[in-house]
Residue frames relative to the residue before (quaternion, step in Angstrom):
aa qw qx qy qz dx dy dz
X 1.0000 0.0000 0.0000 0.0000 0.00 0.00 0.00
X 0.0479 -0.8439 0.5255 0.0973 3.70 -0.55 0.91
X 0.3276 -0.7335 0.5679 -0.1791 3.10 -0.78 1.47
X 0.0104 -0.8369 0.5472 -0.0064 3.70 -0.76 1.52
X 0.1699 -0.7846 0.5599 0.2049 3.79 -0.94 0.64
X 0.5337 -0.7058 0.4655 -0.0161 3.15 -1.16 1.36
X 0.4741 0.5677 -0.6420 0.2020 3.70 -1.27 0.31
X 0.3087 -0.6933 0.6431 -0.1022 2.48 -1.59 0.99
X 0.0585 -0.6285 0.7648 0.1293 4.25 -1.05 0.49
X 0.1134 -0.7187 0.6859 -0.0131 3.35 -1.89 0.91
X 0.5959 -0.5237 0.4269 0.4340 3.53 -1.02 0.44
X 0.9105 0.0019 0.1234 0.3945 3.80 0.74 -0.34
X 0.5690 -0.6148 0.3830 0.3894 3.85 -0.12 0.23
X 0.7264 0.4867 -0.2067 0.4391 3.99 0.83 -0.47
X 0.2958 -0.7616 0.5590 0.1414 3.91 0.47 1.10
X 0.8750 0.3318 -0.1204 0.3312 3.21 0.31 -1.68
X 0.4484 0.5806 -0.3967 0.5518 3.50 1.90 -0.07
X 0.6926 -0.6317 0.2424 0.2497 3.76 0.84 -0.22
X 0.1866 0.9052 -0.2312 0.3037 2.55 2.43 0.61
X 0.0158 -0.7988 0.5880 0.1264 4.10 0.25 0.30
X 0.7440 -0.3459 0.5601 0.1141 3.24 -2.05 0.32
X 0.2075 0.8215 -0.5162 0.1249 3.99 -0.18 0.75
X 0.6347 0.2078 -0.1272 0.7333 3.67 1.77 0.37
X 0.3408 0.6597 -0.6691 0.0300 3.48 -1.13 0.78
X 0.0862 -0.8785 0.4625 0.0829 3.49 -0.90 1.29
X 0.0197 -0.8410 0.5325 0.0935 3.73 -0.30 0.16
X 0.0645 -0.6666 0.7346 0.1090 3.84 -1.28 0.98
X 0.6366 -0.4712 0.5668 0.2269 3.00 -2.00 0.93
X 0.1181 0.6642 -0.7381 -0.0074 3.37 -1.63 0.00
X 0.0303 -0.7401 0.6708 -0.0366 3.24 -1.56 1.00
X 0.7338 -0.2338 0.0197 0.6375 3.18 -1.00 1.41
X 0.8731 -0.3805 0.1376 0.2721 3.16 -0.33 1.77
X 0.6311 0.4929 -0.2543 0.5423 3.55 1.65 0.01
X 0.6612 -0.6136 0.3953 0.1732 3.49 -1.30 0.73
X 0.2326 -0.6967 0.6379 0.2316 4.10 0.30 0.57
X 0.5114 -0.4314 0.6649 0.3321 3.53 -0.32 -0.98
X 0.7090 0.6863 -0.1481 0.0658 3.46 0.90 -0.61
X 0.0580 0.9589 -0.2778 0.0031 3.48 0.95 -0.03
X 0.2839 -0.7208 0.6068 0.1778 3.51 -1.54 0.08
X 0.1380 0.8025 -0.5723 0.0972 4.05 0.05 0.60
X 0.2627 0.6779 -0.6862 0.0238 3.12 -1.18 0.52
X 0.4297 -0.5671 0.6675 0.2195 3.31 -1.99 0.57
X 0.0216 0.7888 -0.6114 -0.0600 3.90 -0.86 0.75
X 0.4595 -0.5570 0.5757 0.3836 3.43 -1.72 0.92
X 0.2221 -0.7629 0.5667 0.2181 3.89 -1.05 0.56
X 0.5250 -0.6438 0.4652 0.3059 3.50 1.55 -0.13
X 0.7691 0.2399 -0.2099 0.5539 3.46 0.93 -0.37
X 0.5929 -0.3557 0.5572 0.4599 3.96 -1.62 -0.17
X 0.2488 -0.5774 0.7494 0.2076 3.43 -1.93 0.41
X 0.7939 -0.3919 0.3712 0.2800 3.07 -1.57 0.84
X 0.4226 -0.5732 0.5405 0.4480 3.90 -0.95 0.12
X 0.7864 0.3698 -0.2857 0.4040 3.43 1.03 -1.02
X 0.3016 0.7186 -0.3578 0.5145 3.72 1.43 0.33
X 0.8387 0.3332 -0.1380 0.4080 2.87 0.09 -1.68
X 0.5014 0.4367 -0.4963 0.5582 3.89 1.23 -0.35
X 0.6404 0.5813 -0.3854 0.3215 3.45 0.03 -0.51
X 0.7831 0.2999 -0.0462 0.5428 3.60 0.52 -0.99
X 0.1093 -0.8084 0.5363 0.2168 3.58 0.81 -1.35
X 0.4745 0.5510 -0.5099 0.4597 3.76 1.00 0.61
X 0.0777 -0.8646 0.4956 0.0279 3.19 -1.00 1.31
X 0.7214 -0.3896 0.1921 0.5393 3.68 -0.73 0.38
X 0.6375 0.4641 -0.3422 0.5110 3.72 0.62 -1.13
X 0.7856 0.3103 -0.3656 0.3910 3.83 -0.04 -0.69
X 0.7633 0.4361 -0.2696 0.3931 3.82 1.36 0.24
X 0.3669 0.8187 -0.2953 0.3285 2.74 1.79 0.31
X 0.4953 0.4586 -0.2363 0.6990 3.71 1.64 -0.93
X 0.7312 0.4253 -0.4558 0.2771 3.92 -0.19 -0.37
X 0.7189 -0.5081 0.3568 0.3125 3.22 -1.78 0.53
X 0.4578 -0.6550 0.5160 0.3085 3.64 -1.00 0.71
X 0.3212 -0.7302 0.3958 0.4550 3.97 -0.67 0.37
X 0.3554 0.6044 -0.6068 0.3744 3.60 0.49 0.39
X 0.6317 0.6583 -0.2191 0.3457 3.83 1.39 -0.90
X 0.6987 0.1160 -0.0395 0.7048 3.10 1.46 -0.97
X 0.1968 0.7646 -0.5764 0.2108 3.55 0.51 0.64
X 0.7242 0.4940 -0.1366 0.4613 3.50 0.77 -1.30
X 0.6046 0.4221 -0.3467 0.5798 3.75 1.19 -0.38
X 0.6278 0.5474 -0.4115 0.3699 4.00 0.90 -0.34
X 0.4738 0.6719 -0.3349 0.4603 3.25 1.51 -1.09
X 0.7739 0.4837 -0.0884 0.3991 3.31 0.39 -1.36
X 0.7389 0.2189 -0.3639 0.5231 3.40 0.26 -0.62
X 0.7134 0.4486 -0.3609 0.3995 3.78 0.77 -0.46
X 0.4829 -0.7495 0.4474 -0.0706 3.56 1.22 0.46
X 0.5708 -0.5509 0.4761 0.3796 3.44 -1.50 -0.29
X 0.5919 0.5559 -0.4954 0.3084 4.11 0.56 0.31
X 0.6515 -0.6321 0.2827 0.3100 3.14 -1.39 0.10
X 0.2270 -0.8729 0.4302 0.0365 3.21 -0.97 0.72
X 0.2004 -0.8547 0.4786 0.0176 3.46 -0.24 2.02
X 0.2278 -0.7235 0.6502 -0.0430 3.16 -1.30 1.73
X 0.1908 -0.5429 0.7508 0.3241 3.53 -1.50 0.31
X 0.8553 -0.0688 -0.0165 0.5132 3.31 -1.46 1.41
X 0.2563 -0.8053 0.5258 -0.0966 2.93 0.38 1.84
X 0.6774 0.5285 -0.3103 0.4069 3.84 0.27 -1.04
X 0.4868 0.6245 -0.3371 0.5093 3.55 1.24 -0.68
X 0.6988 0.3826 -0.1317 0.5899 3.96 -0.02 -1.71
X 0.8853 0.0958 -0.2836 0.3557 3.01 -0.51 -0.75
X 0.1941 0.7569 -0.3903 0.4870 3.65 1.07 0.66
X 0.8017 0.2991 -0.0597 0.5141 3.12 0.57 -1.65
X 0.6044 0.6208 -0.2290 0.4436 3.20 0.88 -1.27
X 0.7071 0.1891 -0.2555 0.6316 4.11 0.41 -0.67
X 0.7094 0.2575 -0.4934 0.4325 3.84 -0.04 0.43
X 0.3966 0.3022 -0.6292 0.5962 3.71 0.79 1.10
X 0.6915 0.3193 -0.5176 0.3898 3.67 -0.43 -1.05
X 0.6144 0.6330 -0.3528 0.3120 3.76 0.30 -0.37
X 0.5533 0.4250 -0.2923 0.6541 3.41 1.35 -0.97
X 0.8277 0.3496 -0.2798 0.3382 3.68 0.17 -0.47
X 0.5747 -0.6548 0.3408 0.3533 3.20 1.44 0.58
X 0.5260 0.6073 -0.4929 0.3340 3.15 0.91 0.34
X 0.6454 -0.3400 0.4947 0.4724 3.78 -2.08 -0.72
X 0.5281 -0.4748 0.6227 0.3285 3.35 -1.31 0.31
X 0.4777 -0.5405 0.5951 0.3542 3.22 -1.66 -0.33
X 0.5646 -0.5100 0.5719 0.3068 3.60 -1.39 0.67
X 0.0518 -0.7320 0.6651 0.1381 4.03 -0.38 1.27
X 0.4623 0.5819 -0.4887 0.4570 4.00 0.90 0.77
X 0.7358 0.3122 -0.2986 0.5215 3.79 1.17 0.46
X 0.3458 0.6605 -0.4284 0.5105 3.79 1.63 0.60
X 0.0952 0.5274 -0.8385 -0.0983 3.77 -1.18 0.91
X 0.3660 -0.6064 0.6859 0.1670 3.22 -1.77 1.16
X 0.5103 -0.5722 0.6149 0.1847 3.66 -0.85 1.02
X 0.5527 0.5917 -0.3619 0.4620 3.82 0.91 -1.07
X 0.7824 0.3757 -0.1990 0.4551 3.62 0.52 -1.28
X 0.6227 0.4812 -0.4409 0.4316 3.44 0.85 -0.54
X 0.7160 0.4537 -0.2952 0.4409 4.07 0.68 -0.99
X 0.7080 0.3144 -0.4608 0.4331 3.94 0.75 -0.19
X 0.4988 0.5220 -0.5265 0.4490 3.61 0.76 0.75
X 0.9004 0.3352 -0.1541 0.2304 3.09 0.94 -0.20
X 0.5692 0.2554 -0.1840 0.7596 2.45 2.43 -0.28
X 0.1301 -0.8250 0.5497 -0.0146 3.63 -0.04 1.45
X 0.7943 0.0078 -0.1611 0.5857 3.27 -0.98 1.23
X 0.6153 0.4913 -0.5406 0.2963 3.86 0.54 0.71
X 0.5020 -0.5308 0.4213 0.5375 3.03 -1.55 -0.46
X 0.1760 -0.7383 0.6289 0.1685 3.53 -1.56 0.72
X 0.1007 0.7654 -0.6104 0.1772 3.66 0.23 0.51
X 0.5831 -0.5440 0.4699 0.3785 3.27 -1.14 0.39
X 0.7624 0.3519 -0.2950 0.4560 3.58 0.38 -0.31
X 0.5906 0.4471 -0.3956 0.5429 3.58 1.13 -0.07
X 0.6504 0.3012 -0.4633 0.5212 3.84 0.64 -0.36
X 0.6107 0.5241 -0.4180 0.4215 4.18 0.47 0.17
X 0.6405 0.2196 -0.4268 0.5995 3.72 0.94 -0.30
X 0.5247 0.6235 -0.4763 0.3304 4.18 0.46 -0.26
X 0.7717 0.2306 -0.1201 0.5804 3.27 1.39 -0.68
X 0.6898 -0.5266 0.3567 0.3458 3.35 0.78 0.66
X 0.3449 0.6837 -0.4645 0.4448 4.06 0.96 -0.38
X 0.4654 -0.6450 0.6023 0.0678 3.11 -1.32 1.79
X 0.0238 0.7390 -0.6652 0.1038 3.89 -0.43 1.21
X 0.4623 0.7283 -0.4860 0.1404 3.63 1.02 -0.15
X 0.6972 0.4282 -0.2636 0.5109 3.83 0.86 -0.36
X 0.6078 0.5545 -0.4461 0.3523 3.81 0.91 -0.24
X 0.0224 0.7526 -0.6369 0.1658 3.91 0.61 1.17
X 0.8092 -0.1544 -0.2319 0.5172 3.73 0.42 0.64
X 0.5916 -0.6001 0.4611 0.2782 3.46 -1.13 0.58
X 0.0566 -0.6712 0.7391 -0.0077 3.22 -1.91 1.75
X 0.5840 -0.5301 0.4662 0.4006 3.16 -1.65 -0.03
X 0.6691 0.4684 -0.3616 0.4497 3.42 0.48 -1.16
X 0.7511 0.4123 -0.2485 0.4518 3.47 0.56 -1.02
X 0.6095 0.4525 -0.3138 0.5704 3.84 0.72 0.08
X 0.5509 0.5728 -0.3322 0.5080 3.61 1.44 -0.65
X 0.7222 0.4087 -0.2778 0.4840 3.52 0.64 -1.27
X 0.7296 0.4079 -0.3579 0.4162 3.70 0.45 -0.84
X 0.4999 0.5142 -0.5558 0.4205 4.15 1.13 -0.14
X 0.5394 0.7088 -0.3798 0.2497 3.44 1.45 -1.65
X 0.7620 0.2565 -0.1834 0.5656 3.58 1.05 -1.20
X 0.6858 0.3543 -0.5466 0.3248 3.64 0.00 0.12
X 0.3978 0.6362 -0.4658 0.4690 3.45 1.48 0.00
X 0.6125 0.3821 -0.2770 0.6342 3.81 0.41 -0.73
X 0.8015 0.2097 -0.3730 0.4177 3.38 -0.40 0.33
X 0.5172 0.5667 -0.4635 0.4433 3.69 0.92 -0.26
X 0.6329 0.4690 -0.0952 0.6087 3.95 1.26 -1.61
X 0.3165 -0.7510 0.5598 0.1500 3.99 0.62 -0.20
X 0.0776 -0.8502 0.4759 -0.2113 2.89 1.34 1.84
X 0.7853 0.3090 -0.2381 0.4808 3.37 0.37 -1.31
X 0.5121 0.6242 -0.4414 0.3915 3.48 0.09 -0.29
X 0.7238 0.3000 -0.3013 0.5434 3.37 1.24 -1.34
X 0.4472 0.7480 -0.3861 0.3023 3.37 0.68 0.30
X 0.5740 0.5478 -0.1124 0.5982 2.94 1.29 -2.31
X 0.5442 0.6003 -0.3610 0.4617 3.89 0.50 -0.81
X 0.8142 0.4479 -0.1651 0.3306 2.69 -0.43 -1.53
X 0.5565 0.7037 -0.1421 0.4182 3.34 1.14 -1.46
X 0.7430 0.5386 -0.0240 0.3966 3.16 0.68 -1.76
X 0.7861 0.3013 -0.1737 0.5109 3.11 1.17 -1.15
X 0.6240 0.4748 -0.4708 0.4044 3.62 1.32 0.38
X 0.5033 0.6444 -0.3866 0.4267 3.56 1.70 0.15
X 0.5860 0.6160 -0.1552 0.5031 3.10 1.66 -0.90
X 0.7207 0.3804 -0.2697 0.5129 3.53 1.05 -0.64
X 0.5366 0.5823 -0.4267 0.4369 3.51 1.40 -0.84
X 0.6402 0.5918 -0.2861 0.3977 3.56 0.88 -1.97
X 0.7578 0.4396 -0.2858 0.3883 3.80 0.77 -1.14
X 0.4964 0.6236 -0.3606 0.4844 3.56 1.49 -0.79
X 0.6338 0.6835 -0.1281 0.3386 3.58 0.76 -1.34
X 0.6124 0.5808 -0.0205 0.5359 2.99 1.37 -1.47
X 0.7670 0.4366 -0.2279 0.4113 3.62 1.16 -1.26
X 0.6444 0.5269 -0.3392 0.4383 3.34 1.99 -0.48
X 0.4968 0.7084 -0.4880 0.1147 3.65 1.01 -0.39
X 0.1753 -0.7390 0.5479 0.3505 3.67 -0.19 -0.03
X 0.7921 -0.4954 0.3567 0.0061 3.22 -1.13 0.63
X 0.7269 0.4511 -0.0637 0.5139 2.80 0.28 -1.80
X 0.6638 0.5657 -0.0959 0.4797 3.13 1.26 -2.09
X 0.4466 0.6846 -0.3523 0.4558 4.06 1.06 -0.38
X 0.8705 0.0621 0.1004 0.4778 2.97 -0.06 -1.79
X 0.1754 0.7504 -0.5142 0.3765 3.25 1.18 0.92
X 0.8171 0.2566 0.0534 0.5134 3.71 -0.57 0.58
X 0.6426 0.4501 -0.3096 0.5373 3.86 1.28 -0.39
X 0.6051 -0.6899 0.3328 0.2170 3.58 -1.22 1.07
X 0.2385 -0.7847 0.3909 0.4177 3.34 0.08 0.31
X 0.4004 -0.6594 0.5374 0.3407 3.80 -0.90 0.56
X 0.7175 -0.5922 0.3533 0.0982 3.15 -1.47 0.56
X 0.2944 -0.7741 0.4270 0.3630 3.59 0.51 0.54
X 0.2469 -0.7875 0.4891 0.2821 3.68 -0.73 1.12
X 0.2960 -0.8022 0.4961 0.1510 4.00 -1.01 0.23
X 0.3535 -0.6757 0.6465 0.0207 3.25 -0.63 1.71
X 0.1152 -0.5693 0.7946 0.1768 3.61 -1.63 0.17
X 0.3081 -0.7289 0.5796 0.1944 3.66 -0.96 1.34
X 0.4365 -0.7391 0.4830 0.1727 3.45 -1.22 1.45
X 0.3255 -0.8641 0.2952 0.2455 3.37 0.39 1.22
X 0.5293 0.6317 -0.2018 0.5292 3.82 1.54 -0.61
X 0.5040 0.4168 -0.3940 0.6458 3.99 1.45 -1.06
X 0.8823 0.2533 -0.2666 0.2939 2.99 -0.58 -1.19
X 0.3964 0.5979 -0.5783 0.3885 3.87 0.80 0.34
X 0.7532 0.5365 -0.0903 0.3699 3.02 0.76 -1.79
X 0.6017 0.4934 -0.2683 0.5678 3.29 1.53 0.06
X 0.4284 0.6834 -0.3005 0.5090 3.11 1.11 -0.81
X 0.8574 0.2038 -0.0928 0.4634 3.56 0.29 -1.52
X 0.7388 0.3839 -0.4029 0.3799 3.38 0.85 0.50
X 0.2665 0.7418 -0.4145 0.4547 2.79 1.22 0.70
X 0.6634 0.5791 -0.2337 0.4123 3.53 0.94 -1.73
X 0.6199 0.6937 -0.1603 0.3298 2.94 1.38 -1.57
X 0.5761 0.6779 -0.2489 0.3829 3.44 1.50 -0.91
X 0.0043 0.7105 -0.6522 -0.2641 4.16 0.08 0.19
X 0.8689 0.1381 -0.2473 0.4059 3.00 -1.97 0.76
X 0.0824 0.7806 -0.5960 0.1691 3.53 0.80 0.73
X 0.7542 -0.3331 0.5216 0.2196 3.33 -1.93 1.41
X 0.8202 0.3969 -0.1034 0.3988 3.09 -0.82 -2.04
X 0.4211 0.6143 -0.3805 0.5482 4.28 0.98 -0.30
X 0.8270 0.3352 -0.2469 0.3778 3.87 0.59 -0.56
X 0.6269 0.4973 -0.3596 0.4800 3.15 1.43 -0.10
X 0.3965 0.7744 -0.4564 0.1867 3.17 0.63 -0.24
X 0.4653 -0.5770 0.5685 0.3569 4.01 -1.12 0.50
């Protein structure tokens, strides 16, 4: 099952005020595992970012000014994102933004019937907490120590893994893992030869008991004592 994570930086918080897109990252995932793969671009948005934007991200007009426009790479997003699903924190945001670019570019929106919002998955589970992206990364342990301003790709990869833990990704991993070590370990087991084992090994010594004739009367008769006794079915 392939499975994309999403984020996205924008000049500002208002799509339909005329805000644009100036970061959109995406990591692969297969059956709950990372490819390595990915989709990243920087875009020119044509416009200033917010002051409070622009702390946020730290990408300024001059260092987006050379980058591609997303009408530019619209058609490669289509594609690599395909028909699978695609997990957003606070989905309505991204893809918000995302189909009023695909819109300027004449294009289709995206299907919001293939979007798991990360949002919904953490207030089921963390009622009445905070779920920010950086509060579900120290909740699970997730290194955030270098993310002093906010990227997509890099915010993409860290949803990538609190997503797996929100779904008990790794676990199905560790599973999954476990039981192909187990099958190797049991396969292994079927080639040993025998013979070849204890080939060469001493033989141990048979140890000798003297049977306490009085225990084992007395055992003998409490046995009888037993209703529905086990040892009643084996009998000749």
């Amino acid at each position: 099952m392939r499975e994309l994570v999403l984020d996205t930086e924008t000049t500002g918080l208002d799509f339909s005020g005329g805000d644009r897109i100036v970061e959109i990252g995406i990591v692969e995932l297969e059956n709950h595992i990372e490819t390595g793969n990915f989709f990243h671009y920087y875009l020119n948005p044509e416009k200033e970012s917010s002051l409070e934007a622009l702390k946020v991200h730290g990408l300024t007009t001059e260092f987006l000014s050379d980058k591609p426009k997303f009408a530019d790479v619209a058609d490669e997003l289509i594609k690599f994102i395909g028909d699978s699903l695609i997990v957003i924190h606070n989905a309505s945001f991204d893809i918000g933004f995302i189909n009023a670019e695909l819109k300027n570019s004449n294009m289709t929106a995206i299907n919001e019937k293939n979007i798991i919002d990360t949002i919904i998955l953490a207030k089921k589970k963390f009622r009445g907490q905070s779920i920010s992206l950086d509060s579900l990364c120290r909740k699970y342990n997730i290194d955030i120590s270098n993310r002093e301003v906010h990227g997509a790709l890099k915010d993409a990869k860290l949803l990538a893994l609190v997503y797996l833990e929100l779904i008990g990704g790794k676990q199905t991993k560790l599973k999954f893992q476990e039981e192909n070590e187990l099958q190797n370990n049991e396969y292994s087991t079927y080639k040993i030869n025998l013979n070849d084992y204890y080939k060469g090994r001493k033989p141990v010594k048979q140890r000798e008991f003297e049977l306490n004739l009085d225990d084992h009367k007395l055992h003998i008769e409490s046995i009888k004592k037993i209703p529905n006794k086990i040892w009643d079915y084996f009998k000749n």
